[in-house]
mmJSON file of the N, C-alpha and C atoms, coordinates in Angstrom:
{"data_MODEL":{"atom_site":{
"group_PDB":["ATOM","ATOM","ATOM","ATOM","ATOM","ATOM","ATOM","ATOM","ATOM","ATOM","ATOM","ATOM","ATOM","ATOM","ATOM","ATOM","ATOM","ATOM","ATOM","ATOM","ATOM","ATOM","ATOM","ATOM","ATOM","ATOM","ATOM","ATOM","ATOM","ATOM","ATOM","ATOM","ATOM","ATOM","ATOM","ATOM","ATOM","ATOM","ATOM","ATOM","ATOM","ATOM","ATOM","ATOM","ATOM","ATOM","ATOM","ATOM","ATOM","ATOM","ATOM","ATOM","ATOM","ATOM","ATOM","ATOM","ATOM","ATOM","ATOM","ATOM","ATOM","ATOM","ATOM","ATOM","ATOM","ATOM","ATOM","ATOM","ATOM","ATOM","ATOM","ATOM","ATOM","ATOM","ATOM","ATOM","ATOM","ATOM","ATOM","ATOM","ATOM","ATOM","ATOM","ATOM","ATOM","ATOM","ATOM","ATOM","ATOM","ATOM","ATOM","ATOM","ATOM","ATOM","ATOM","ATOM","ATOM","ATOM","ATOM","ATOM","ATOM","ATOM","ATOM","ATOM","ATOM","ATOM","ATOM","ATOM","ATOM","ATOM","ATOM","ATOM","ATOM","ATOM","ATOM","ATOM","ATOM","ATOM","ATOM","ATOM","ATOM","ATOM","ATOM","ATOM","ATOM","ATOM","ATOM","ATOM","ATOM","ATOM","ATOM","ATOM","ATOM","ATOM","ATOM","ATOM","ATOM","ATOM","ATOM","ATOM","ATOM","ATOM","ATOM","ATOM","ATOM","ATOM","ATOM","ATOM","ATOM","ATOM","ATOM","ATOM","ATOM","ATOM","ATOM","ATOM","ATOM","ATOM","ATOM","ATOM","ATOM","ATOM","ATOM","ATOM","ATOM","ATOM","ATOM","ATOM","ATOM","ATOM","ATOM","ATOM","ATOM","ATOM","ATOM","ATOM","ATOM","ATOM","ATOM","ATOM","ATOM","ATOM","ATOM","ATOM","ATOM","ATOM","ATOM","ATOM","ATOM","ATOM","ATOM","ATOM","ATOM","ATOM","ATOM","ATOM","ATOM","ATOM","ATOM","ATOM","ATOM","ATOM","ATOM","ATOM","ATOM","ATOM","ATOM"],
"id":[1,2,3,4,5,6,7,8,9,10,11,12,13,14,15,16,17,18,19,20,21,22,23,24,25,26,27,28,29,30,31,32,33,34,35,36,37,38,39,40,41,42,43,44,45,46,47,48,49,50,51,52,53,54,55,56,57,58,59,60,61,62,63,64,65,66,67,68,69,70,71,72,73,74,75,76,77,78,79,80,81,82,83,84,85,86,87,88,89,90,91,92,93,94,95,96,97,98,99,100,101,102,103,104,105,106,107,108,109,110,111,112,113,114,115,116,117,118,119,120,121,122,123,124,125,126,127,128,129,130,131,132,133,134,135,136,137,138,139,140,141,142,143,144,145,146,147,148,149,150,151,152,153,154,155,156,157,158,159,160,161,162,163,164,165,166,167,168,169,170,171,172,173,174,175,176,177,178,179,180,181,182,183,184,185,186,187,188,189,190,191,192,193,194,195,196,197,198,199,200,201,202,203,204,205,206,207],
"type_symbol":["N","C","C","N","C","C","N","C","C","N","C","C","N","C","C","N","C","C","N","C","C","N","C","C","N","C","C","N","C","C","N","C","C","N","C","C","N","C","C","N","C","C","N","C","C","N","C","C","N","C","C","N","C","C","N","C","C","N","C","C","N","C","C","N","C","C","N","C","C","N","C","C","N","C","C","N","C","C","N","C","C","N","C","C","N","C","C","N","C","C","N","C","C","N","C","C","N","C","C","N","C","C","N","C","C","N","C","C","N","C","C","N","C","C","N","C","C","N","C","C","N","C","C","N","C","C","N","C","C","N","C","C","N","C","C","N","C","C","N","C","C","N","C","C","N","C","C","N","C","C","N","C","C","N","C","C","N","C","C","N","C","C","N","C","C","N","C","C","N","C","C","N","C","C","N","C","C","N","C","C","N","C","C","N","C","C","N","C","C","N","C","C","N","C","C","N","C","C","N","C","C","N","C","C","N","C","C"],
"label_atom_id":["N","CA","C","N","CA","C","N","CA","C","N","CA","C","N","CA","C","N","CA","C","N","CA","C","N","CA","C","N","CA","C","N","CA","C","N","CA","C","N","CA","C","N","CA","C","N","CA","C","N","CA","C","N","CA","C","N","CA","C","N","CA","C","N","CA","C","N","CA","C","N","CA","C","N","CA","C","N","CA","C","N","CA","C","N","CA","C","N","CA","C","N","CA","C","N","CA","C","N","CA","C","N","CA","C","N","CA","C","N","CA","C","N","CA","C","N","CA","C","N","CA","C","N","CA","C","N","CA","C","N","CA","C","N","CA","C","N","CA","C","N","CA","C","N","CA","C","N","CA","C","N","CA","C","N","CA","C","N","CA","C","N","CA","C","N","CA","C","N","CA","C","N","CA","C","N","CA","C","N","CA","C","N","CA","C","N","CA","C","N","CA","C","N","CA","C","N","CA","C","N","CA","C","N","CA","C","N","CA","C","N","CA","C","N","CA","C","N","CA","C","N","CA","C","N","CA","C","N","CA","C","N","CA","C","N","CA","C","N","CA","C"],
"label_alt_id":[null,null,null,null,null,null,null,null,null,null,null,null,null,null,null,null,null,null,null,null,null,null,null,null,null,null,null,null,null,null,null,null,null,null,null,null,null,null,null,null,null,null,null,null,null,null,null,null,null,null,null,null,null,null,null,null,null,null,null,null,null,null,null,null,null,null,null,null,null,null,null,null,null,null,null,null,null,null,null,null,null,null,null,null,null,null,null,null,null,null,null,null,null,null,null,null,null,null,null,null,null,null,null,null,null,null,null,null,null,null,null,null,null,null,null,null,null,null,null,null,null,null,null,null,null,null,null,null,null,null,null,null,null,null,null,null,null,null,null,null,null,null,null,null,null,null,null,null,null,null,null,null,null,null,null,null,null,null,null,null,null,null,null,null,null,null,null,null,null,null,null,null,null,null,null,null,null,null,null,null,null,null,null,null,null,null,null,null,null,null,null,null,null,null,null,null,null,null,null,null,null,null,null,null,null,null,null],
"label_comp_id":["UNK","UNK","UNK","UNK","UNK","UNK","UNK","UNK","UNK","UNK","UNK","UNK","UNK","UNK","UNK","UNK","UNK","UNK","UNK","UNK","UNK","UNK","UNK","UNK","UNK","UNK","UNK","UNK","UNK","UNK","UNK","UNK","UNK","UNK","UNK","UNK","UNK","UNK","UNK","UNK","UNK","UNK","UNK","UNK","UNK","UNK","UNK","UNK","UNK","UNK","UNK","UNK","UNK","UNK","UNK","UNK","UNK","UNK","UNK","UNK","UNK","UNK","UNK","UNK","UNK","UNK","UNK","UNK","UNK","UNK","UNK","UNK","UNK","UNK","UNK","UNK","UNK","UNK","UNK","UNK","UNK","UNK","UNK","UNK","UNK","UNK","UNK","UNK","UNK","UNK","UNK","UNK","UNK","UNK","UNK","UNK","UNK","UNK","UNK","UNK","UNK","UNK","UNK","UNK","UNK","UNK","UNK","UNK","UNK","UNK","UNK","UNK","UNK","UNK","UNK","UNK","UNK","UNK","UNK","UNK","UNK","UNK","UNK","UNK","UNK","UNK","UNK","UNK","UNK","UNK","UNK","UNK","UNK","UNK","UNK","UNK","UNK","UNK","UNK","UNK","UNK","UNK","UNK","UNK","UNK","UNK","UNK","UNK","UNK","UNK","UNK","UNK","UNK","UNK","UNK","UNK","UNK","UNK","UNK","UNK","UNK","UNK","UNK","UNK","UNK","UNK","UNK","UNK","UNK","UNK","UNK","UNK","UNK","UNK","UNK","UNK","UNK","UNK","UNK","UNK","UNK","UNK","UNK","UNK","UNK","UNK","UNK","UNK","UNK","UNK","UNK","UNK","UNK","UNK","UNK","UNK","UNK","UNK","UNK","UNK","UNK","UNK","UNK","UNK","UNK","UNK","UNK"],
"label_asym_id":["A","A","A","A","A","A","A","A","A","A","A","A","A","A","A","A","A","A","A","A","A","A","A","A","A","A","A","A","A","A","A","A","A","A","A","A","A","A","A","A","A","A","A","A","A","A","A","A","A","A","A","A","A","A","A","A","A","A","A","A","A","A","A","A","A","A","A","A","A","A","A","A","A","A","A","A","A","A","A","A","A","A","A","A","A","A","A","A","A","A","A","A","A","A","A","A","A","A","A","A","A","A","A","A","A","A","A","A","A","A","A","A","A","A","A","A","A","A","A","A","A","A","A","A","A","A","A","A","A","A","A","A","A","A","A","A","A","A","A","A","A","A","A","A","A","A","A","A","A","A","A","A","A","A","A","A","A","A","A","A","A","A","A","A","A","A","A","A","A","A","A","A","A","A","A","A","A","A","A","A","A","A","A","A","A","A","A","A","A","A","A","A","A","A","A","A","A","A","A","A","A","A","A","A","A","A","A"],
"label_entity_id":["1","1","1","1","1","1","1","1","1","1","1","1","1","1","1","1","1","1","1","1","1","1","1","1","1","1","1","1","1","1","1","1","1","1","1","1","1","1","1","1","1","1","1","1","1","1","1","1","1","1","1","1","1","1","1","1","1","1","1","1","1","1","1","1","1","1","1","1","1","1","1","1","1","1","1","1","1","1","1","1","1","1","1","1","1","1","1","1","1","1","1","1","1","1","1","1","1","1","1","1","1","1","1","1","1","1","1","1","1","1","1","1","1","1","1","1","1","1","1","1","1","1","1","1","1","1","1","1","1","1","1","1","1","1","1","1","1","1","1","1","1","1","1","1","1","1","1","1","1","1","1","1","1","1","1","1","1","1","1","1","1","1","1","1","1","1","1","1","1","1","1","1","1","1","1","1","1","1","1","1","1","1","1","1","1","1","1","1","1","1","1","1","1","1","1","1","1","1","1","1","1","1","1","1","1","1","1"],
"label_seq_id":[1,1,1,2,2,2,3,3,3,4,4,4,5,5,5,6,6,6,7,7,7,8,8,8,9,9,9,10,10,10,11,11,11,12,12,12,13,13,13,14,14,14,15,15,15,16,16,16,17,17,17,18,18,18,19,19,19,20,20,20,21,21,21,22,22,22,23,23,23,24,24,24,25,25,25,26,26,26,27,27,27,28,28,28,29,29,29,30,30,30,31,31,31,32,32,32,33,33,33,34,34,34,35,35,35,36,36,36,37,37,37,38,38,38,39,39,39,40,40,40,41,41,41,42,42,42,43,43,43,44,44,44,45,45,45,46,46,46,47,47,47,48,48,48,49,49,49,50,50,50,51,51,51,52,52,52,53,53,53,54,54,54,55,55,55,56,56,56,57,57,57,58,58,58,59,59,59,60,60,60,61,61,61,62,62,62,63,63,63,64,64,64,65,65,65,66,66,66,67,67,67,68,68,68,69,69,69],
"pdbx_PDB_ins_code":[null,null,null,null,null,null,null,null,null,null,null,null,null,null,null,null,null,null,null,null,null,null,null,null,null,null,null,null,null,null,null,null,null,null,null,null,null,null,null,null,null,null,null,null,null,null,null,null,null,null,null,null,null,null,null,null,null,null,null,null,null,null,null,null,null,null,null,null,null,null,null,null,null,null,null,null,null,null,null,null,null,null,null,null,null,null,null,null,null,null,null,null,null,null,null,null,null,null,null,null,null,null,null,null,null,null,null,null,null,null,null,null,null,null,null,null,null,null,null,null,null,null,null,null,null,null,null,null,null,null,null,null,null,null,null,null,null,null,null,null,null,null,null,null,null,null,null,null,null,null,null,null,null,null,null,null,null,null,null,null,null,null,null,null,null,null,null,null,null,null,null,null,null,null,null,null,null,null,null,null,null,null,null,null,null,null,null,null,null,null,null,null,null,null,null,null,null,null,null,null,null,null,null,null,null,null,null],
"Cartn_x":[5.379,4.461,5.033,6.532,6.989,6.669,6.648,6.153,5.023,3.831,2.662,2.223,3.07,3.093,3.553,4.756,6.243,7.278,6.822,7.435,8.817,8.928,10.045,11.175,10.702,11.362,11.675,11.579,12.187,13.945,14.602,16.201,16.741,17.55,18.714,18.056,17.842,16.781,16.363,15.0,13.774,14.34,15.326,15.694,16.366,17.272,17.785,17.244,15.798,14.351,14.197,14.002,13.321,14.515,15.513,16.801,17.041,16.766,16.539,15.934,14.734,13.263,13.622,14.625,15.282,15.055,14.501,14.023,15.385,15.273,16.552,16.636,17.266,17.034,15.917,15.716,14.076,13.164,13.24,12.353,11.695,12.813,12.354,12.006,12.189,11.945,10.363,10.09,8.803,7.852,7.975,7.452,7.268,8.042,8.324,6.868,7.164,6.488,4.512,4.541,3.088,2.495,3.263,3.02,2.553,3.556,3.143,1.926,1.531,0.831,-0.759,-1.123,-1.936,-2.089,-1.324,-1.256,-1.578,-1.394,-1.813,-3.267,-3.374,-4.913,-6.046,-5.638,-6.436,-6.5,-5.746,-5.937,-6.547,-6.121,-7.197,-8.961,-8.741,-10.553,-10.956,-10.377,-11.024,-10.871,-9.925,-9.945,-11.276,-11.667,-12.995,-14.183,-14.422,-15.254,-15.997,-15.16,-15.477,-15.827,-17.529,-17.314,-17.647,-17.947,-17.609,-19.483,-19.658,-20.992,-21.835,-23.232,-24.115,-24.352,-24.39,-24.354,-23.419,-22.529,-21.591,-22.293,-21.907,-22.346,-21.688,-23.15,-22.453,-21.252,-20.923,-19.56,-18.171,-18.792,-17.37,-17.185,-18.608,-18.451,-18.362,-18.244,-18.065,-16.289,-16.338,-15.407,-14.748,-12.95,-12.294,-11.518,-11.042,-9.942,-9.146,-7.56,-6.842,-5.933,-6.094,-4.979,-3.52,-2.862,-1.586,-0.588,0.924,1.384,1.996],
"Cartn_y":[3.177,2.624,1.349,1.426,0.124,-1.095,-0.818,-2.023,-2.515,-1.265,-2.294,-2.936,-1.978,-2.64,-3.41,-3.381,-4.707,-4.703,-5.66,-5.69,-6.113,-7.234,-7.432,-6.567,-5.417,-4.687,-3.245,-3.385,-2.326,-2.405,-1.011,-1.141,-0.48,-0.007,0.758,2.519,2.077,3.701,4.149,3.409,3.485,3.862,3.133,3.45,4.836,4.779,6.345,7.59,7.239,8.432,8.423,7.631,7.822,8.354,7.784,8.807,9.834,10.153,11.643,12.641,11.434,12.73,12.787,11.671,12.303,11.027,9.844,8.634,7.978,7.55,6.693,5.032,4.517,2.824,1.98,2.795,1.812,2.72,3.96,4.433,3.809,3.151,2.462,1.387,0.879,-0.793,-0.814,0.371,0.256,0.922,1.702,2.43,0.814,0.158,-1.645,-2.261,-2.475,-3.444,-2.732,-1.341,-1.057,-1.085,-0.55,-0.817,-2.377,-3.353,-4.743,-5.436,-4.622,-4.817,-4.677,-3.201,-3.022,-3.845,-3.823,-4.521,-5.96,-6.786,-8.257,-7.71,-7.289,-7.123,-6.541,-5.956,-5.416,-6.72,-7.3,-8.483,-9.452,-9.857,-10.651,-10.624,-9.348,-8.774,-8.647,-8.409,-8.451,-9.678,-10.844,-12.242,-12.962,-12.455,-13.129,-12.167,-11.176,-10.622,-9.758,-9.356,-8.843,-7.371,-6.828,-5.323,-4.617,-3.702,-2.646,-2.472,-2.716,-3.094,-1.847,-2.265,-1.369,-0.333,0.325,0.957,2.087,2.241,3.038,3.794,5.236,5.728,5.742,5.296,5.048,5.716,6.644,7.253,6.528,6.429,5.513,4.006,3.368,2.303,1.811,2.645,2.988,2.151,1.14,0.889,1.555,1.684,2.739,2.16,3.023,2.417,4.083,3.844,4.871,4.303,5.357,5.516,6.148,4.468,4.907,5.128,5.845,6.286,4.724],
"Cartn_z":[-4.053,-5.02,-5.636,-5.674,-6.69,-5.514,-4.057,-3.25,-3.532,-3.719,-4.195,-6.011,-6.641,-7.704,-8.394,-7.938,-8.892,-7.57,-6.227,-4.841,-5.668,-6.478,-7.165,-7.619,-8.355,-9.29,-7.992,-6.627,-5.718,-6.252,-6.495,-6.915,-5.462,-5.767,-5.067,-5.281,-6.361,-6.498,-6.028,-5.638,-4.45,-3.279,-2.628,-1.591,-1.558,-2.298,-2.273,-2.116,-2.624,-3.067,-1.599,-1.022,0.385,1.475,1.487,1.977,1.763,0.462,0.239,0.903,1.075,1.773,3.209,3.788,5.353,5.774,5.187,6.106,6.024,7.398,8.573,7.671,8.32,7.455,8.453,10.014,10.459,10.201,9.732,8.752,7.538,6.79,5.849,6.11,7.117,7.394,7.747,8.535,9.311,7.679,7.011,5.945,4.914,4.619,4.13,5.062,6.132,6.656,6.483,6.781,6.909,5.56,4.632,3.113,2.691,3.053,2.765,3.795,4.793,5.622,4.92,4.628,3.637,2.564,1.769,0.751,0.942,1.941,2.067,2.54,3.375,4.049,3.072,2.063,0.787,0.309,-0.141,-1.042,-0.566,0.799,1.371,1.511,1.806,1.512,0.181,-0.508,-1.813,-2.598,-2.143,-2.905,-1.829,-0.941,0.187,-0.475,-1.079,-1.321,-0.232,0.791,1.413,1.449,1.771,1.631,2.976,3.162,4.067,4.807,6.154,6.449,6.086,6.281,5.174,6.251,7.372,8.375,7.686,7.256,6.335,5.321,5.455,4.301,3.13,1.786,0.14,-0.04,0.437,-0.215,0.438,1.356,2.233,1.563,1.21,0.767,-0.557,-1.256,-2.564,-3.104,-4.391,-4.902,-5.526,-4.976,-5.53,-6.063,-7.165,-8.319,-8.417,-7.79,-7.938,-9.28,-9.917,-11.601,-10.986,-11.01,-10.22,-11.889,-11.543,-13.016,-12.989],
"occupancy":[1.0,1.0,1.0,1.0,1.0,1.0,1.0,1.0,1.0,1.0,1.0,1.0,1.0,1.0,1.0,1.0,1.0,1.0,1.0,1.0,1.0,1.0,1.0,1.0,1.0,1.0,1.0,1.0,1.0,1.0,1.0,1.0,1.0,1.0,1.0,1.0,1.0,1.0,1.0,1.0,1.0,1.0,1.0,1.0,1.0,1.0,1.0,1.0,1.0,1.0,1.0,1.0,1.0,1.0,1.0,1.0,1.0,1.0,1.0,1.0,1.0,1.0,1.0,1.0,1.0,1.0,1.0,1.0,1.0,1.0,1.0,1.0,1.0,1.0,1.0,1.0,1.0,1.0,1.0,1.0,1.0,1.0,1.0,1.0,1.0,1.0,1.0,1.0,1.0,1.0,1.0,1.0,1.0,1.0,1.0,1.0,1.0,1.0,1.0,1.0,1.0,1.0,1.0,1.0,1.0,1.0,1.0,1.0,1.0,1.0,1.0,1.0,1.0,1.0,1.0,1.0,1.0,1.0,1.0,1.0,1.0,1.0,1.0,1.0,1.0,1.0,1.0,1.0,1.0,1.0,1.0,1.0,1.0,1.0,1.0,1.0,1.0,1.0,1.0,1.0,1.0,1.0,1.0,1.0,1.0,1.0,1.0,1.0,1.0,1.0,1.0,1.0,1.0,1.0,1.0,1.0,1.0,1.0,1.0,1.0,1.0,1.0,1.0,1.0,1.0,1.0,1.0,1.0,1.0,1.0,1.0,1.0,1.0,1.0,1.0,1.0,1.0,1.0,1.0,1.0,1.0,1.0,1.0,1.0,1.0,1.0,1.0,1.0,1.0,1.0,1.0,1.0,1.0,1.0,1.0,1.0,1.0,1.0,1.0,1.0,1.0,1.0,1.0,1.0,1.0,1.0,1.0],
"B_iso_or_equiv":[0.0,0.0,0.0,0.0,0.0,0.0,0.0,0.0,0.0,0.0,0.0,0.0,0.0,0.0,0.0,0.0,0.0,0.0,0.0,0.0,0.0,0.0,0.0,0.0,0.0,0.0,0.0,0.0,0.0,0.0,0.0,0.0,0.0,0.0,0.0,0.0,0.0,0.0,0.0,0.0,0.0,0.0,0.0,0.0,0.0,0.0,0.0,0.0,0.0,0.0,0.0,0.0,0.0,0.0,0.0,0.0,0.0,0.0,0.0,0.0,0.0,0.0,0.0,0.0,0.0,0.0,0.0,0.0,0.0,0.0,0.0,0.0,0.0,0.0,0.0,0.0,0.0,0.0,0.0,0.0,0.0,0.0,0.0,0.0,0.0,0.0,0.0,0.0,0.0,0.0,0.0,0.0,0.0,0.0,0.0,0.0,0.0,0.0,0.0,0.0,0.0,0.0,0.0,0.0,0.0,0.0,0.0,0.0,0.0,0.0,0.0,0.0,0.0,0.0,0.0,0.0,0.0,0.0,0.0,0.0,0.0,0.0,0.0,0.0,0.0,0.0,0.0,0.0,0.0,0.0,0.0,0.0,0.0,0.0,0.0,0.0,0.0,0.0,0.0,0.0,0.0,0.0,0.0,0.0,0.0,0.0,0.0,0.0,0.0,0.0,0.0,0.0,0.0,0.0,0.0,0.0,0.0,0.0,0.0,0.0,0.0,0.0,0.0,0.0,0.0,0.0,0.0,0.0,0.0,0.0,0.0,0.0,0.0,0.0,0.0,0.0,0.0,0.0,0.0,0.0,0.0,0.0,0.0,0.0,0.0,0.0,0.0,0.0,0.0,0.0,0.0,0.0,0.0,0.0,0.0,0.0,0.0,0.0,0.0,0.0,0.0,0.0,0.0,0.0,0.0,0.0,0.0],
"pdbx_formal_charge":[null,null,null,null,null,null,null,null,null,null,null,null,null,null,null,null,null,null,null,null,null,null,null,null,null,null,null,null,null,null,null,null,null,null,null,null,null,null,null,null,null,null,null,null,null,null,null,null,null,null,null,null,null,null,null,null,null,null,null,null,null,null,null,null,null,null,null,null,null,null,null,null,null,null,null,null,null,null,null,null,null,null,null,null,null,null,null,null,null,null,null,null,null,null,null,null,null,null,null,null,null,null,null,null,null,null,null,null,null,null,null,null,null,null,null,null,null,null,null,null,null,null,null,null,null,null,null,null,null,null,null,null,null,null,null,null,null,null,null,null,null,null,null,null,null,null,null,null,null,null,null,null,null,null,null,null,null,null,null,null,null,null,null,null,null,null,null,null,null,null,null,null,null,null,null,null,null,null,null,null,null,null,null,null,null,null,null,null,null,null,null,null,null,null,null,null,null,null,null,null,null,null,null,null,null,null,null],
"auth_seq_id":[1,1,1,2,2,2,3,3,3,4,4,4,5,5,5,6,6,6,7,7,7,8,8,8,9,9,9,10,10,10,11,11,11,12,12,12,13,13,13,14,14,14,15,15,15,16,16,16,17,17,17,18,18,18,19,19,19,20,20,20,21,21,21,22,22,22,23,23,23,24,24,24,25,25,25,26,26,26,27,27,27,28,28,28,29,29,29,30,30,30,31,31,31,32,32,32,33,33,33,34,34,34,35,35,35,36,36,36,37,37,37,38,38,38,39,39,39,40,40,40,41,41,41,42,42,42,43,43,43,44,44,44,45,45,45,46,46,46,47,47,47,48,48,48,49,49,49,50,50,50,51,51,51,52,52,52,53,53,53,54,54,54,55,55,55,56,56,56,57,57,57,58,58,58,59,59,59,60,60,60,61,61,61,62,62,62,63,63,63,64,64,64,65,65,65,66,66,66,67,67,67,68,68,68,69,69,69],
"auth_comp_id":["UNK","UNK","UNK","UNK","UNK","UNK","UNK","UNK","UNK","UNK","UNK","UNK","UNK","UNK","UNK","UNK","UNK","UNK","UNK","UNK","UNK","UNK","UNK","UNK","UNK","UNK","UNK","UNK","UNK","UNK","UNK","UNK","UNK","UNK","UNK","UNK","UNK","UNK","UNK","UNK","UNK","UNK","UNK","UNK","UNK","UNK","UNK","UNK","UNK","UNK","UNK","UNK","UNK","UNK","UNK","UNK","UNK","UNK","UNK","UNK","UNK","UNK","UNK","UNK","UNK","UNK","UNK","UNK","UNK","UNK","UNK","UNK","UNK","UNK","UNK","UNK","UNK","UNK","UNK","UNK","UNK","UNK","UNK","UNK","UNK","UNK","UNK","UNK","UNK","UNK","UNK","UNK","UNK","UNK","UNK","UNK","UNK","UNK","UNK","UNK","UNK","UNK","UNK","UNK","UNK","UNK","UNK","UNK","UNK","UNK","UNK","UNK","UNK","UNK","UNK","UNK","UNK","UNK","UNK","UNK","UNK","UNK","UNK","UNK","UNK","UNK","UNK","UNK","UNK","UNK","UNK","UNK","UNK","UNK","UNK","UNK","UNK","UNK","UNK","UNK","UNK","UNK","UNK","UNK","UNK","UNK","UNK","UNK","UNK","UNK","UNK","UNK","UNK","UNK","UNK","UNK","UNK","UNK","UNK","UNK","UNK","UNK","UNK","UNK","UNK","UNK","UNK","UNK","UNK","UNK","UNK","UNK","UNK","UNK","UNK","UNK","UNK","UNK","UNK","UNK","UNK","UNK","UNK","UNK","UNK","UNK","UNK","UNK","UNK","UNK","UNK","UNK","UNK","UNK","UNK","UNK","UNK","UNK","UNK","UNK","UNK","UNK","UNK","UNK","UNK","UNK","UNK"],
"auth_asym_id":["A","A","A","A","A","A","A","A","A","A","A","A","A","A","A","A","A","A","A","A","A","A","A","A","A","A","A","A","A","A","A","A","A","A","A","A","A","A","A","A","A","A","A","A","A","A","A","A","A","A","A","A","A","A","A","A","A","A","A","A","A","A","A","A","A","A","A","A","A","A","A","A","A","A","A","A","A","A","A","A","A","A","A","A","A","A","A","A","A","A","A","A","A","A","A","A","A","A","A","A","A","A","A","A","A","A","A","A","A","A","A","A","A","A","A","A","A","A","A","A","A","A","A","A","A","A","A","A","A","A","A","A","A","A","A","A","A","A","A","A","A","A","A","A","A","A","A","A","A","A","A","A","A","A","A","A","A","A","A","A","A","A","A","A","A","A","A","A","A","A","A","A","A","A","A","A","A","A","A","A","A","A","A","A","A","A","A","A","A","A","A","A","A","A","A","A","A","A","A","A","A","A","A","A","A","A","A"],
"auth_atom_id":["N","CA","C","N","CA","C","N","CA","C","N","CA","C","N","CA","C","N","CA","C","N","CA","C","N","CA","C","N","CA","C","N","CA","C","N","CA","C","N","CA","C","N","CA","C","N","CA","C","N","CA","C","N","CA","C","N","CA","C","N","CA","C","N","CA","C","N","CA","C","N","CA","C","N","CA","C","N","CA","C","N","CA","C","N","CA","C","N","CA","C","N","CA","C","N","CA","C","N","CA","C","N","CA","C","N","CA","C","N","CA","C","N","CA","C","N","CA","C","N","CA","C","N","CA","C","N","CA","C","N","CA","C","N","CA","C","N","CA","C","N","CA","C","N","CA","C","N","CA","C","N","CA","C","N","CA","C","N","CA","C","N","CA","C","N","CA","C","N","CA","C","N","CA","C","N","CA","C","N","CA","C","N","CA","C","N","CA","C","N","CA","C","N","CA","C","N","CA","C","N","CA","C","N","CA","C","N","CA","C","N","CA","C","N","CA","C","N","CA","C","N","CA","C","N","CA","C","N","CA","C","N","CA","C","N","CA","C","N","CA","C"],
"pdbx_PDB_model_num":[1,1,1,1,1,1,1,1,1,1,1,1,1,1,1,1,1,1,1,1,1,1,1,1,1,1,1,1,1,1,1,1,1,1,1,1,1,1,1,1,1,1,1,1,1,1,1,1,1,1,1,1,1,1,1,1,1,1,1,1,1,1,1,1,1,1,1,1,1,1,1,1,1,1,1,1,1,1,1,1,1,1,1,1,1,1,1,1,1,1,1,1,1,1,1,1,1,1,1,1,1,1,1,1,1,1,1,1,1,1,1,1,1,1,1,1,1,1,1,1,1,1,1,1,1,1,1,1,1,1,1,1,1,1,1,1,1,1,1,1,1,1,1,1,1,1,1,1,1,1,1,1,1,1,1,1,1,1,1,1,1,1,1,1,1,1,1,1,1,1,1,1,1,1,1,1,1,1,1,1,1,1,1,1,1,1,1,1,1,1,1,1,1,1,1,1,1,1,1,1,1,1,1,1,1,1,1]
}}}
């Protein structure tokens, strides 16, 4: 989460948390890259205004707002 919220403020912490849970270091690299992957491609669609074609049902296309802590 601290990647998509404060990419800046990742410590020594973060990483440790995820070593913990058993992830390797290209564990983390690849878990890094798909995270920032999302994260640009969200932003890109939503700074273009892009939404989701109308063929989709309302619930799928529905704007979501997750209450991250």
């Amino acid at each position: 989460m601290t990647l998509t919220r404060d990419p800046g403020g990742t410590t020594r912490a973060d990483l440790d948390k995820l070593r913990e849970a058993g992830l390797g270091a290209r564990e983390v690299i690849d878990l890094n890259q798909v995270v920032a992957y999302f994260n640009y491609v969200n932003r890109v669609a939503a700074g273009l205004g892009v939404t989701l074609e109308d063929r989709w049902p309302d619930e799928l296309r529905a704007v979501r707002r997750y209450d991250l802590p």
